[in-house]
Predicted model as a PDB file, atoms N, CA, C, CB and O in Angstrom, pLDDT in the B-factor column:
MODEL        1                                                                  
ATOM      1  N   UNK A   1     -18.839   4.660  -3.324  1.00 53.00           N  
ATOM      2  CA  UNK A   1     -17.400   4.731  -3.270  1.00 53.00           C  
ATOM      3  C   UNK A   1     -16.999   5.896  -2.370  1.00 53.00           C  
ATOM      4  CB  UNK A   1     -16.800   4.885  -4.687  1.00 53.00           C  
ATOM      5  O   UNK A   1     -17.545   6.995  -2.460  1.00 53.00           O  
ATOM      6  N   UNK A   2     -15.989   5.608  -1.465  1.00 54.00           N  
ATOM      7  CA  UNK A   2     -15.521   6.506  -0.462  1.00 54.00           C  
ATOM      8  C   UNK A   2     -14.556   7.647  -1.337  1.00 54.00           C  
ATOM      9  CB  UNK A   2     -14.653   5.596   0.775  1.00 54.00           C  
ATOM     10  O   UNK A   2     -13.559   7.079  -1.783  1.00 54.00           O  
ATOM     11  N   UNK A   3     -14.606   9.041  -1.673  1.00 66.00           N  
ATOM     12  CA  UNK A   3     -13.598   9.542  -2.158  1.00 66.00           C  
ATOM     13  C   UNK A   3     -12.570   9.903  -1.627  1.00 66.00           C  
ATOM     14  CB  UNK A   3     -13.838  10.235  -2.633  1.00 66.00           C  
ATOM     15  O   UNK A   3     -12.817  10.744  -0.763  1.00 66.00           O  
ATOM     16  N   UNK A   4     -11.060   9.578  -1.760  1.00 76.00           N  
ATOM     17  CA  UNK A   4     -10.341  10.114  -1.606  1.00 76.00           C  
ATOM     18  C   UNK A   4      -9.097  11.456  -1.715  1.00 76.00           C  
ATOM     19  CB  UNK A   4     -10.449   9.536  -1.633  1.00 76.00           C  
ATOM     20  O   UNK A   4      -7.961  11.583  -2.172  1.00 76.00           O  
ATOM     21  N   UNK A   5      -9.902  12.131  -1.144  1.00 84.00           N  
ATOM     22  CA  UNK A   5      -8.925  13.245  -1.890  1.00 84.00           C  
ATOM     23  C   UNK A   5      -7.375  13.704  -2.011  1.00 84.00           C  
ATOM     24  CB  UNK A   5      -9.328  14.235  -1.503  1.00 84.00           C  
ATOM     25  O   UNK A   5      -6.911  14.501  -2.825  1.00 84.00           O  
ATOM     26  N   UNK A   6      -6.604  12.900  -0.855  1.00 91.00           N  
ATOM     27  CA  UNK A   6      -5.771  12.861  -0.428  1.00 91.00           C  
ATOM     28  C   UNK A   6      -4.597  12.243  -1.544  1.00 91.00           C  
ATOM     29  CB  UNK A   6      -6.112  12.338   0.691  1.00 91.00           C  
ATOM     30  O   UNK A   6      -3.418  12.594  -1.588  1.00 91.00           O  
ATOM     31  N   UNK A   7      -5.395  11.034  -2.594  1.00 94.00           N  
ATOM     32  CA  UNK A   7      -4.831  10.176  -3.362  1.00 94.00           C  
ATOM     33  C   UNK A   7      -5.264  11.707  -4.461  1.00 94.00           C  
ATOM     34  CB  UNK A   7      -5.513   8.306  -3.491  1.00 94.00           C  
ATOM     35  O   UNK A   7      -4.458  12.627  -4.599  1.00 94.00           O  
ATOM     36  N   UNK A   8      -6.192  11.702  -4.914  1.00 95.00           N  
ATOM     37  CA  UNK A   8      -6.322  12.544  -6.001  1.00 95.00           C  
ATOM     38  C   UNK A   8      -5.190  13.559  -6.291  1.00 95.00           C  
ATOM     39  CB  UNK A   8      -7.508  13.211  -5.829  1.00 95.00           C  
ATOM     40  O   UNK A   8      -4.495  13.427  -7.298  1.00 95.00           O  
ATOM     41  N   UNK A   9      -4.976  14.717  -5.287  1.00 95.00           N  
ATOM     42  CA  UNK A   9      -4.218  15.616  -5.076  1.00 95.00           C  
ATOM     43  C   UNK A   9      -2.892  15.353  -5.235  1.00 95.00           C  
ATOM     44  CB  UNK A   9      -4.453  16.034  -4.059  1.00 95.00           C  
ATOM     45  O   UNK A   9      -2.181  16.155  -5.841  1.00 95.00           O  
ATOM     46  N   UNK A  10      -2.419  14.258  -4.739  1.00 96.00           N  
ATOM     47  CA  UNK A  10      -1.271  13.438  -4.622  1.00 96.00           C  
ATOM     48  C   UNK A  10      -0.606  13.025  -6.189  1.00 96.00           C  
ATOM     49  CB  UNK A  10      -1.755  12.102  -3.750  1.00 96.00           C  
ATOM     50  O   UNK A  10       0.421  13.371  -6.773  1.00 96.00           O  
ATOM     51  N   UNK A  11      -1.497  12.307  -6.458  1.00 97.00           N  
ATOM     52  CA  UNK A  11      -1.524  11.353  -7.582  1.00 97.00           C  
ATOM     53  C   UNK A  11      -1.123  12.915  -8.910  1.00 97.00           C  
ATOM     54  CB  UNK A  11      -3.517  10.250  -7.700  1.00 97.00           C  
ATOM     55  O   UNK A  11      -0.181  12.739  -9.684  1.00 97.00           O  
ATOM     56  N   UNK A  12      -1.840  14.122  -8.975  1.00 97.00           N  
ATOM     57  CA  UNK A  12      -2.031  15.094  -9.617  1.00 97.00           C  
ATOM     58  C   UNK A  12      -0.951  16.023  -9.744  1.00 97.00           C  
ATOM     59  CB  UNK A  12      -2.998  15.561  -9.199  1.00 97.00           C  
ATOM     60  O   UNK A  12      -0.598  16.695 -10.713  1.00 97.00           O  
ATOM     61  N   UNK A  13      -0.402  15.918  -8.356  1.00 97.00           N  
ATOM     62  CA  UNK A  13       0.729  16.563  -8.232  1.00 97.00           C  
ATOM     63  C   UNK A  13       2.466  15.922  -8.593  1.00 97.00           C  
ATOM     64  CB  UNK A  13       0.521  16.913  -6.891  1.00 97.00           C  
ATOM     65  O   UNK A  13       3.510  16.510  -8.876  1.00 97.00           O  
ATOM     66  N   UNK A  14       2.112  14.433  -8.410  1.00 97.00           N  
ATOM     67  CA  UNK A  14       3.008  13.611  -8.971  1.00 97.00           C  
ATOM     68  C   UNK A  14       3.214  13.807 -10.934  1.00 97.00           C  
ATOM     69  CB  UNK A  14       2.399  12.080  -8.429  1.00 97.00           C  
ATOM     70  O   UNK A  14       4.174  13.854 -11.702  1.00 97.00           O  
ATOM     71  N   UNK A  15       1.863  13.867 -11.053  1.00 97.00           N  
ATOM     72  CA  UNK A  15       1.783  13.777 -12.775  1.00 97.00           C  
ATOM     73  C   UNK A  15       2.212  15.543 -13.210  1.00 97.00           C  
ATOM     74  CB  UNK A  15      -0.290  13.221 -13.458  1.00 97.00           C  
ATOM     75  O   UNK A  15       2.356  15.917 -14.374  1.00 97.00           O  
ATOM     76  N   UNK A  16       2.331  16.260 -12.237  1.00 97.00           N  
ATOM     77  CA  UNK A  16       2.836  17.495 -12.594  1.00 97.00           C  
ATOM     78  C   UNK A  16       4.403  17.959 -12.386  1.00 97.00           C  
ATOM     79  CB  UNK A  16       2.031  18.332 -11.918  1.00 97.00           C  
ATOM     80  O   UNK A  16       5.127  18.709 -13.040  1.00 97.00           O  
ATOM     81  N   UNK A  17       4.583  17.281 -11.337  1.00 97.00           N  
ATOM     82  CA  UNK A  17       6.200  17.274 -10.919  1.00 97.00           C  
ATOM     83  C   UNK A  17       6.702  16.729 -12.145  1.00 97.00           C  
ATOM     84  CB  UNK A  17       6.709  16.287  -9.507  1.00 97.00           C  
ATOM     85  O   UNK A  17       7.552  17.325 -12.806  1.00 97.00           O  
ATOM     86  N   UNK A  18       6.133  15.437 -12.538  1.00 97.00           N  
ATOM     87  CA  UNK A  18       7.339  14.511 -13.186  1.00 97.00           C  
ATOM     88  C   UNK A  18       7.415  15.482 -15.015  1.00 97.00           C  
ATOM     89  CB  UNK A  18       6.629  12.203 -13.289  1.00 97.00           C  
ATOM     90  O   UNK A  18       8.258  15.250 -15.882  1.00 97.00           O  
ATOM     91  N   UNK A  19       6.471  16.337 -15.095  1.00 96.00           N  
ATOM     92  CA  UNK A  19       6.316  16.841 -16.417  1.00 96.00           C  
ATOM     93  C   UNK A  19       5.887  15.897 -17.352  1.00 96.00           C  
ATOM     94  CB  UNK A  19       7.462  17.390 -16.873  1.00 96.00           C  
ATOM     95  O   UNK A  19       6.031  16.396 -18.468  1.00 96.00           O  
ATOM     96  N   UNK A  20       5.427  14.768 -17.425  1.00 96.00           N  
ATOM     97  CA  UNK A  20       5.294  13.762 -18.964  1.00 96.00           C  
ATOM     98  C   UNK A  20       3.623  13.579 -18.874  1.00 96.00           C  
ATOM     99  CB  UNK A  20       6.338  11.783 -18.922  1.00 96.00           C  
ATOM    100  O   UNK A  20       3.200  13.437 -17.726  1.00 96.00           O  
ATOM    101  N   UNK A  21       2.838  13.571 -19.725  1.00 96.00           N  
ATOM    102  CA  UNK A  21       2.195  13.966 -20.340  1.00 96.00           C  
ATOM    103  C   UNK A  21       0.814  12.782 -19.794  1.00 96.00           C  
ATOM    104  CB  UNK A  21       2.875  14.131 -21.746  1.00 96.00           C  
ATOM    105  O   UNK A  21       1.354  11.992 -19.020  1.00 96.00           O  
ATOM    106  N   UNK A  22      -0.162  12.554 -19.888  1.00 97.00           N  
ATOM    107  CA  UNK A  22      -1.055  11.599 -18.966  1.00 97.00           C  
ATOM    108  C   UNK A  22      -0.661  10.387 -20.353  1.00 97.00           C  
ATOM    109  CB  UNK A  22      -3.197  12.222 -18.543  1.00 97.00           C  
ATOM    110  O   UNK A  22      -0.414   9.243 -19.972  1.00 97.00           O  
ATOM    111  N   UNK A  23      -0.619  10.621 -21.682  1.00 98.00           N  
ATOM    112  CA  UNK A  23      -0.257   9.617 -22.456  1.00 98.00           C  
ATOM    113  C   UNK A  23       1.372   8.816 -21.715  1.00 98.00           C  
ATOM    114  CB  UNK A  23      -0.136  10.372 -24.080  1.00 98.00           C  
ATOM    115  O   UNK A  23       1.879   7.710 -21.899  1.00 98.00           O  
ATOM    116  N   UNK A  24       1.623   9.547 -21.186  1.00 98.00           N  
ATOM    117  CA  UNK A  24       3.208   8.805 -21.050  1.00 98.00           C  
ATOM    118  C   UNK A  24       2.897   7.854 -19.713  1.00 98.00           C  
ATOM    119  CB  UNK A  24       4.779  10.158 -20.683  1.00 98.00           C  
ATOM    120  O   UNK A  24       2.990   6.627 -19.668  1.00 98.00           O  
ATOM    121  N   UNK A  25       2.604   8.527 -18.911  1.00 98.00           N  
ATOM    122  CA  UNK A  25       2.062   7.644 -17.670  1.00 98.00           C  
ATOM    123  C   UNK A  25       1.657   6.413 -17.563  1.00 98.00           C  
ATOM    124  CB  UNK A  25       1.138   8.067 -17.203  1.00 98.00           C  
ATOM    125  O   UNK A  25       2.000   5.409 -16.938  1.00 98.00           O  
ATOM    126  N   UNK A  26       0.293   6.915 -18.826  1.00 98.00           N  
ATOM    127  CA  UNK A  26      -0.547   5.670 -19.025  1.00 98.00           C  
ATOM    128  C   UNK A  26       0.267   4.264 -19.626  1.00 98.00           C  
ATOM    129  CB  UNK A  26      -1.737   6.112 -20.092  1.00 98.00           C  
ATOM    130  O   UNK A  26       0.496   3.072 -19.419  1.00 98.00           O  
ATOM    131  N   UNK A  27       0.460   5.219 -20.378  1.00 98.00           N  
ATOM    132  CA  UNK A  27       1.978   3.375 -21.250  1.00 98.00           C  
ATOM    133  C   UNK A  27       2.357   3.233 -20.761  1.00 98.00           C  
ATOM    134  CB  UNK A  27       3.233   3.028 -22.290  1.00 98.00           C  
ATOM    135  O   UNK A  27       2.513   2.013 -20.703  1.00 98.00           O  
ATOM    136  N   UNK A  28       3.284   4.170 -19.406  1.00 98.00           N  
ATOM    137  CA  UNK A  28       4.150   3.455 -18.373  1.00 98.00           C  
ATOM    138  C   UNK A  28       3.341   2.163 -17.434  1.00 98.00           C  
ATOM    139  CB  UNK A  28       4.692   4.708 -17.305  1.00 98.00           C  
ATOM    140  O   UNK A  28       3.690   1.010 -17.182  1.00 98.00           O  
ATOM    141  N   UNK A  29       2.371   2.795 -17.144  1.00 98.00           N  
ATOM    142  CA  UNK A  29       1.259   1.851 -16.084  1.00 98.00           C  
ATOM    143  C   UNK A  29       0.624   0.702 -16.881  1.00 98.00           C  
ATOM    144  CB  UNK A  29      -0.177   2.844 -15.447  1.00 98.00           C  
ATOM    145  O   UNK A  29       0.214  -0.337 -16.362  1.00 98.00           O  
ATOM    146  N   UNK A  30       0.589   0.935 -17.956  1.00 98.00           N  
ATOM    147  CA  UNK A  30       0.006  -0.187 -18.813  1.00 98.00           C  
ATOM    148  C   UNK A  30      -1.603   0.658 -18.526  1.00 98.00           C  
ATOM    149  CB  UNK A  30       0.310  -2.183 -18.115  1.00 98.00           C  
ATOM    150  O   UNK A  30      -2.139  -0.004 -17.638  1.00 98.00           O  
ATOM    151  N   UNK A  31      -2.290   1.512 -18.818  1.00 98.00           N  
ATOM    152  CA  UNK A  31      -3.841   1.922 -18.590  1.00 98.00           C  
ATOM    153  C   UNK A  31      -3.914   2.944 -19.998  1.00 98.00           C  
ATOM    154  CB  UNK A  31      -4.209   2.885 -16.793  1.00 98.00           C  
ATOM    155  O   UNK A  31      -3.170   3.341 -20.895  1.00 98.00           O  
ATOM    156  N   UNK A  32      -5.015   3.047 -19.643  1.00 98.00           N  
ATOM    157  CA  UNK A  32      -5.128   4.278 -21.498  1.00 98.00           C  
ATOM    158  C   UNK A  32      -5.462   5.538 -20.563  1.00 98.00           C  
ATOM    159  CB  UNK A  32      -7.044   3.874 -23.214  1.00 98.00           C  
ATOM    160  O   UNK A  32      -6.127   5.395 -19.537  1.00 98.00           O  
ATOM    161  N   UNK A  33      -4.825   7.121 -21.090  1.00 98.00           N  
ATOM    162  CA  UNK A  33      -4.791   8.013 -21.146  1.00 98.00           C  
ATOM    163  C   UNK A  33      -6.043   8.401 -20.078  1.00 98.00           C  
ATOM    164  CB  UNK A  33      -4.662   8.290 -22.415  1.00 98.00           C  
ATOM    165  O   UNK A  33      -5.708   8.597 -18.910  1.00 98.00           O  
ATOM    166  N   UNK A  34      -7.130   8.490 -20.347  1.00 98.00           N  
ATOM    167  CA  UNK A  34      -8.702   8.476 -20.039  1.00 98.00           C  
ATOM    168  C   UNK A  34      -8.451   8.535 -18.610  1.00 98.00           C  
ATOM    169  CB  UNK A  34      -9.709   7.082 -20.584  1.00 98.00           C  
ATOM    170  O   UNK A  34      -8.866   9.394 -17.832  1.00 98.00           O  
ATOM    171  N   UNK A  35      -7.566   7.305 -18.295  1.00 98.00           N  
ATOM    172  CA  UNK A  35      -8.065   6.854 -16.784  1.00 98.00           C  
ATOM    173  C   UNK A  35      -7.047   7.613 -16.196  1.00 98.00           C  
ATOM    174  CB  UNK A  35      -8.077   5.120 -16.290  1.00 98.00           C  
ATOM    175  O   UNK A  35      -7.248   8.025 -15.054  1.00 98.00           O  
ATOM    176  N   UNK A  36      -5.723   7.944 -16.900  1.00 98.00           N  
ATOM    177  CA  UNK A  36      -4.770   8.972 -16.208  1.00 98.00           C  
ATOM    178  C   UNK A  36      -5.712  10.315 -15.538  1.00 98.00           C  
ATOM    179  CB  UNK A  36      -3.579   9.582 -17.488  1.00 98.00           C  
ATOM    180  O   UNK A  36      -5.743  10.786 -14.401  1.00 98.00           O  
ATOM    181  N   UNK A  37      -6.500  10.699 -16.903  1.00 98.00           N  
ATOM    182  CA  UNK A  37      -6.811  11.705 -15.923  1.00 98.00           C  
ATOM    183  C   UNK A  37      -8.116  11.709 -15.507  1.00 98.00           C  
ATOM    184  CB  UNK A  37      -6.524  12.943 -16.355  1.00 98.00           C  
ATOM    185  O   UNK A  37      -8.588  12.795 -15.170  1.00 98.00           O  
ATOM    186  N   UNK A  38      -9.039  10.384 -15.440  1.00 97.00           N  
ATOM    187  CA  UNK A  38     -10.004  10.933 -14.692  1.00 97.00           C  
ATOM    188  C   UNK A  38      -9.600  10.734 -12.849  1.00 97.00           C  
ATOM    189  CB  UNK A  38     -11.446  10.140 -15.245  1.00 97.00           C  
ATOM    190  O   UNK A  38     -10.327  11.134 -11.939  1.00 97.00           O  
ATOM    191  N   UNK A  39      -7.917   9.833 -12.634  1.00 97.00           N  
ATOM    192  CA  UNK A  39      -7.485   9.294 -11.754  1.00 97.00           C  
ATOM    193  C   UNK A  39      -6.662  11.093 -11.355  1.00 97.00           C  
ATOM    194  CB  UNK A  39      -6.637   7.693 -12.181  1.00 97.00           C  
ATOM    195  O   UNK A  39      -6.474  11.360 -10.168  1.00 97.00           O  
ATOM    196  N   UNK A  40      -6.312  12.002 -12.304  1.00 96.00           N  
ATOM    197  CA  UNK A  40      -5.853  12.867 -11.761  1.00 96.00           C  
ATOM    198  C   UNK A  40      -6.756  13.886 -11.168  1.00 96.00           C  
ATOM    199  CB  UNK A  40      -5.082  13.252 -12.501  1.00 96.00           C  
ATOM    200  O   UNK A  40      -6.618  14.421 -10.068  1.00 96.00           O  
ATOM    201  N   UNK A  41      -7.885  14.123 -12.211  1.00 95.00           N  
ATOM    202  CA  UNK A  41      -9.008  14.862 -11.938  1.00 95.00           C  
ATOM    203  C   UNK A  41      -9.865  14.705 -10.843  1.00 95.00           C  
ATOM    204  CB  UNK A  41      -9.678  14.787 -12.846  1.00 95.00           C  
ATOM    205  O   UNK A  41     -10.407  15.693 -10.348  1.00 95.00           O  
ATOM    206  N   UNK A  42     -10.097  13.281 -10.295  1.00 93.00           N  
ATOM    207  CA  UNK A  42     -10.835  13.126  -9.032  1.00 93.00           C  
ATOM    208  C   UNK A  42     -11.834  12.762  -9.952  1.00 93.00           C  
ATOM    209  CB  UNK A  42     -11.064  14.365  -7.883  1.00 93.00           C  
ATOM    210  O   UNK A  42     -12.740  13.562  -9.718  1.00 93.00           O  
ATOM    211  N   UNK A  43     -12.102  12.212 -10.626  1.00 94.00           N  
ATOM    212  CA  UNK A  43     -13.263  11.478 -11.338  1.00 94.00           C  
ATOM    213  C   UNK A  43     -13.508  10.057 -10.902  1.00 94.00           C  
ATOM    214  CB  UNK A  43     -13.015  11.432 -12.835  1.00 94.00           C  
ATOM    215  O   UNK A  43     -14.565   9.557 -10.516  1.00 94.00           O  
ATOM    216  N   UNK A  44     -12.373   9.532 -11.034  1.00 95.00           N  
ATOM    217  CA  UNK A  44     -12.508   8.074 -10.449  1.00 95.00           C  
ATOM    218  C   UNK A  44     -10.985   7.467  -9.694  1.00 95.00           C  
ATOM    219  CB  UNK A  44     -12.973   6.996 -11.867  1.00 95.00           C  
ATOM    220  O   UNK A  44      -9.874   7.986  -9.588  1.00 95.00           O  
ATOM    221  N   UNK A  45     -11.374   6.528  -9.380  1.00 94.00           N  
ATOM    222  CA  UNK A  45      -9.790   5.957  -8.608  1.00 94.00           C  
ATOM    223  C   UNK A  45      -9.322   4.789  -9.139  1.00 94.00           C  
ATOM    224  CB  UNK A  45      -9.846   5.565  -6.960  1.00 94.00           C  
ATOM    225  O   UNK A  45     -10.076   3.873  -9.471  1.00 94.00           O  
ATOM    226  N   UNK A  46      -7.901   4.746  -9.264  1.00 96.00           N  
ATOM    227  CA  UNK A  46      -7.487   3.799  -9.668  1.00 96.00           C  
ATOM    228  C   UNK A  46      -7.592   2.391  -8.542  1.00 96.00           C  
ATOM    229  CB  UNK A  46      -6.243   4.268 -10.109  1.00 96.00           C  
ATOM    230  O   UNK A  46      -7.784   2.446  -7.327  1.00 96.00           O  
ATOM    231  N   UNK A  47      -7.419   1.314  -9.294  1.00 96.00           N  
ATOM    232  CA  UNK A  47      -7.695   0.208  -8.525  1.00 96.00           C  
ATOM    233  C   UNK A  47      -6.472  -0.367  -7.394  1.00 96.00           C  
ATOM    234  CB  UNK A  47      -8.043  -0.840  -9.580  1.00 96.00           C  
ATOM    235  O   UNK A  47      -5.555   0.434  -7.212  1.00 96.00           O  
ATOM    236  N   UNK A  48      -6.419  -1.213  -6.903  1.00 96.00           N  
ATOM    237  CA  UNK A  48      -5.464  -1.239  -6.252  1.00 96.00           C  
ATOM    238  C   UNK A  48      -4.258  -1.995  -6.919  1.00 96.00           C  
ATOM    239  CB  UNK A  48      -5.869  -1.674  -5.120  1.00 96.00           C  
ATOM    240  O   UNK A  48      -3.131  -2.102  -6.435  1.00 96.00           O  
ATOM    241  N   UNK A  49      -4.662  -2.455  -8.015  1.00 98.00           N  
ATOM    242  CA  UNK A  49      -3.417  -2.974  -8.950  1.00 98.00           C  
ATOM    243  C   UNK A  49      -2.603  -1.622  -9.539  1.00 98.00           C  
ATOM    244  CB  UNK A  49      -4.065  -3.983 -10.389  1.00 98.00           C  
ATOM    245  O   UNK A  49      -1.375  -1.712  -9.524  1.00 98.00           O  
ATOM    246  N   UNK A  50      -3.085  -0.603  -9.961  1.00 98.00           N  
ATOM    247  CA  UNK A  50      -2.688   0.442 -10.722  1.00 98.00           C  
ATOM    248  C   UNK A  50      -2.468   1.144  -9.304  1.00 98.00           C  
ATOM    249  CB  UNK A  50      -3.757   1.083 -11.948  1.00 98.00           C  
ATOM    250  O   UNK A  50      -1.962   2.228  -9.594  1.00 98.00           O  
ATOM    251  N   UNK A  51      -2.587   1.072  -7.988  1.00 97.00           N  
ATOM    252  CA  UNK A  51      -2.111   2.138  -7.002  1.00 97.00           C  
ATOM    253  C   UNK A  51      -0.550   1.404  -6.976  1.00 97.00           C  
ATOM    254  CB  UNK A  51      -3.123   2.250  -5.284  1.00 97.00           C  
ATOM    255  O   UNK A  51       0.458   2.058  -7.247  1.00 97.00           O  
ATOM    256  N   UNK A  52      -0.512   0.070  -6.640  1.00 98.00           N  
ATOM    257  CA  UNK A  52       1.087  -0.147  -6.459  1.00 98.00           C  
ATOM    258  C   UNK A  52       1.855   0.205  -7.995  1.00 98.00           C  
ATOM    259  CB  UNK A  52       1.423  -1.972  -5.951  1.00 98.00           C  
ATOM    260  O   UNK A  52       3.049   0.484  -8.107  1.00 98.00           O  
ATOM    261  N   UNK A  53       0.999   0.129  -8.979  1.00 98.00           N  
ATOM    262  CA  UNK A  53       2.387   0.764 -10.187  1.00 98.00           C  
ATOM    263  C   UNK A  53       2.469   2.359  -9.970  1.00 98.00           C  
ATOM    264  CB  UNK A  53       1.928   0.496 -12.250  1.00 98.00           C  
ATOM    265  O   UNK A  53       3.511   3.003 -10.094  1.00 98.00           O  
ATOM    266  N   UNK A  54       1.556   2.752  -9.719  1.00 98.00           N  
ATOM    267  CA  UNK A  54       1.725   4.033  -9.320  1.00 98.00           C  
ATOM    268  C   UNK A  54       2.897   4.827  -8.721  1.00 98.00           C  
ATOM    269  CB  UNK A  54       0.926   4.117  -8.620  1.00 98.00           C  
ATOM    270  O   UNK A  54       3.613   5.698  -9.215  1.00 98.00           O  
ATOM    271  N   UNK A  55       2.867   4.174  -7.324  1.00 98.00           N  
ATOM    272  CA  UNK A  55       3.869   3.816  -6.594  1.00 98.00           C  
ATOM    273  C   UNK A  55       5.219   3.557  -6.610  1.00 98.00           C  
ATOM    274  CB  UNK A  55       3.594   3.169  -6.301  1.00 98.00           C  
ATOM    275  O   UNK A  55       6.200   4.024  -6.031  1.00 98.00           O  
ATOM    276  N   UNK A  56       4.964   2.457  -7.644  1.00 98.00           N  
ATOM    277  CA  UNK A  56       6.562   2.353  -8.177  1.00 98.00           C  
ATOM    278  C   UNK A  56       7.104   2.811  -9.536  1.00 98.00           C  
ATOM    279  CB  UNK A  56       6.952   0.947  -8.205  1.00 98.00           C  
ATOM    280  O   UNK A  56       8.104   2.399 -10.124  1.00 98.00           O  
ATOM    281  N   UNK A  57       6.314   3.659  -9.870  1.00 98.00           N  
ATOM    282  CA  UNK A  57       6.526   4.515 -11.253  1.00 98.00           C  
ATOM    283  C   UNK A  57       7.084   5.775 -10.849  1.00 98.00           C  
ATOM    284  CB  UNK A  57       5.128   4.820 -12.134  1.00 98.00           C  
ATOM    285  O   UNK A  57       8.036   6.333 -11.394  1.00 98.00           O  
ATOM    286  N   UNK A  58       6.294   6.276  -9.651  1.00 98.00           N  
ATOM    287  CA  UNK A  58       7.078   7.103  -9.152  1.00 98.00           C  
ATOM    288  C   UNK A  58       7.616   7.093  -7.714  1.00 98.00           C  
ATOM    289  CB  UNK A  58       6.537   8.077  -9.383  1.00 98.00           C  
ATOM    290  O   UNK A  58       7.579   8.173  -7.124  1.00 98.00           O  
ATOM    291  N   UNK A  59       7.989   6.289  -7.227  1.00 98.00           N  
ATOM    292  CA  UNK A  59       9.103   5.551  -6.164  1.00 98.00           C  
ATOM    293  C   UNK A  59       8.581   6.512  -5.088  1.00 98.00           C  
ATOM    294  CB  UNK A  59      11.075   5.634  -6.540  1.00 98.00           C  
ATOM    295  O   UNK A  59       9.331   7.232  -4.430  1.00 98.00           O  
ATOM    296  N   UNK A  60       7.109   6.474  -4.938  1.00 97.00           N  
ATOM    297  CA  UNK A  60       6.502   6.826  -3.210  1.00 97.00           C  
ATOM    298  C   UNK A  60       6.011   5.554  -2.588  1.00 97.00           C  
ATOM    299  CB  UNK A  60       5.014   7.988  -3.115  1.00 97.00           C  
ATOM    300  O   UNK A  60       6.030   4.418  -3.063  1.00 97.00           O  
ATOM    301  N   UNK A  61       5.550   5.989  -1.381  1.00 96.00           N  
ATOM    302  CA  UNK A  61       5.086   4.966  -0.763  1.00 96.00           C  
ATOM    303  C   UNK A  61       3.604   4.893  -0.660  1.00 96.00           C  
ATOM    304  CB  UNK A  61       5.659   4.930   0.396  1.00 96.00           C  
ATOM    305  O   UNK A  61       3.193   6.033  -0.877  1.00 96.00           O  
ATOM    306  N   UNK A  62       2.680   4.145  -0.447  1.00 95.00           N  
ATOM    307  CA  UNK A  62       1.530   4.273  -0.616  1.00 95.00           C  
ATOM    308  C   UNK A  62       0.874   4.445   0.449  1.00 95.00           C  
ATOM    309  CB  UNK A  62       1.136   3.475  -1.222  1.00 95.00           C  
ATOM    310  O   UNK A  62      -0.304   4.765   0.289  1.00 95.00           O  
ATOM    311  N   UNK A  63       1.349   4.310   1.777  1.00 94.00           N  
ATOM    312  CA  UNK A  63       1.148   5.588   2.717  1.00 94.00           C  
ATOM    313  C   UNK A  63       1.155   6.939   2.089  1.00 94.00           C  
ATOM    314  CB  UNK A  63       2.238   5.654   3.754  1.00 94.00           C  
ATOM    315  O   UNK A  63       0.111   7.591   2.109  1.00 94.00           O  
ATOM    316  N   UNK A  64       2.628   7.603   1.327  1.00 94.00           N  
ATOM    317  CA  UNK A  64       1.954   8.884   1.158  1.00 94.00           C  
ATOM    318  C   UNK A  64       1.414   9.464   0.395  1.00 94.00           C  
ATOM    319  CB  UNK A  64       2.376   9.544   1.299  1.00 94.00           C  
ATOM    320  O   UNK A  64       1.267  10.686   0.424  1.00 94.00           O  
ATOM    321  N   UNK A  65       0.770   8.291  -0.932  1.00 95.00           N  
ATOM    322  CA  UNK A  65       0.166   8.581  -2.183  1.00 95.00           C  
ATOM    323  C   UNK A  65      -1.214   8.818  -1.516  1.00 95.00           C  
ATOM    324  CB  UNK A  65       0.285   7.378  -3.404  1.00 95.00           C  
ATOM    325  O   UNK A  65      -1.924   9.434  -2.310  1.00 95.00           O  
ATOM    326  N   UNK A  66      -1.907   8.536  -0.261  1.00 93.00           N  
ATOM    327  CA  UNK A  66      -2.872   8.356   0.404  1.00 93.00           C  
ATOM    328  C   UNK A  66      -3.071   9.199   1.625  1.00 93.00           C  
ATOM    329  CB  UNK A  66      -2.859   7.189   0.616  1.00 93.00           C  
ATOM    330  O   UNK A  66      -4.206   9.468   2.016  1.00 93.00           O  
ATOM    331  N   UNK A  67      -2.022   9.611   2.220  1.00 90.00           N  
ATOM    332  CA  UNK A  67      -1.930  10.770   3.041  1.00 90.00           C  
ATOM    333  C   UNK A  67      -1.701  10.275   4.310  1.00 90.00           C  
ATOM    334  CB  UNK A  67      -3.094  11.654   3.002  1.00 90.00           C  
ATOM    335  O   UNK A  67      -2.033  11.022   5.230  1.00 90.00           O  
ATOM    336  N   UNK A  68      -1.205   9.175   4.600  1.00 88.00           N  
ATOM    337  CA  UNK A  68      -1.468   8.649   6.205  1.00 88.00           C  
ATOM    338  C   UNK A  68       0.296   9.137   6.610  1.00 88.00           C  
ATOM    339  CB  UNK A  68      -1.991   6.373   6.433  1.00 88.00           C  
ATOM    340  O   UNK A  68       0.401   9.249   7.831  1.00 88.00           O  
ATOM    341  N   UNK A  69       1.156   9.328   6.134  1.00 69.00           N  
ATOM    342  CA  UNK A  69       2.802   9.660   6.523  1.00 69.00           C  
ATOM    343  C   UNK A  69       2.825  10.969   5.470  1.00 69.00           C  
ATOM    344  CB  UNK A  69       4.225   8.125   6.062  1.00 69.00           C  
ATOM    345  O   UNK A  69       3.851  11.637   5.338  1.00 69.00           O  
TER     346      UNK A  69                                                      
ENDMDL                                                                          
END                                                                             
């Protein structure tokens, strides 16, 4: 697996801006807690189904959840 760090950092800093808790996320996204943060931590990556809720959970684009804009 290619890591991305660009998503990690991103993704980490989103879950810190918004203040709510990796439990809140996760119910929002429909995923369990676990994967919030091994997806914040750089442990693993979310799939590409959970990158577009991502996305629209917190209304970026996935250019810049990824770093290309």
């Amino acid at each position: 697996m290619v890591k991305l760090p660009e998503l990690t950092d991103r993704f980490a800093r989103l879950c810190y801006d918004s203040n709510k808790s990796d439990a809140k996320i996760a119910e929002a996204l429909g995923t369990t807690t676990l994967s919030v943060w091994k997806w914040r931590t750089g442990k693993a990556e979310p799939r590409a189904f959970y990158i577009m809720l991502i996305c629209k959970y917190f209304n970026v684009s996935v250019d810049w959840l990824f770093g290309i804009k």
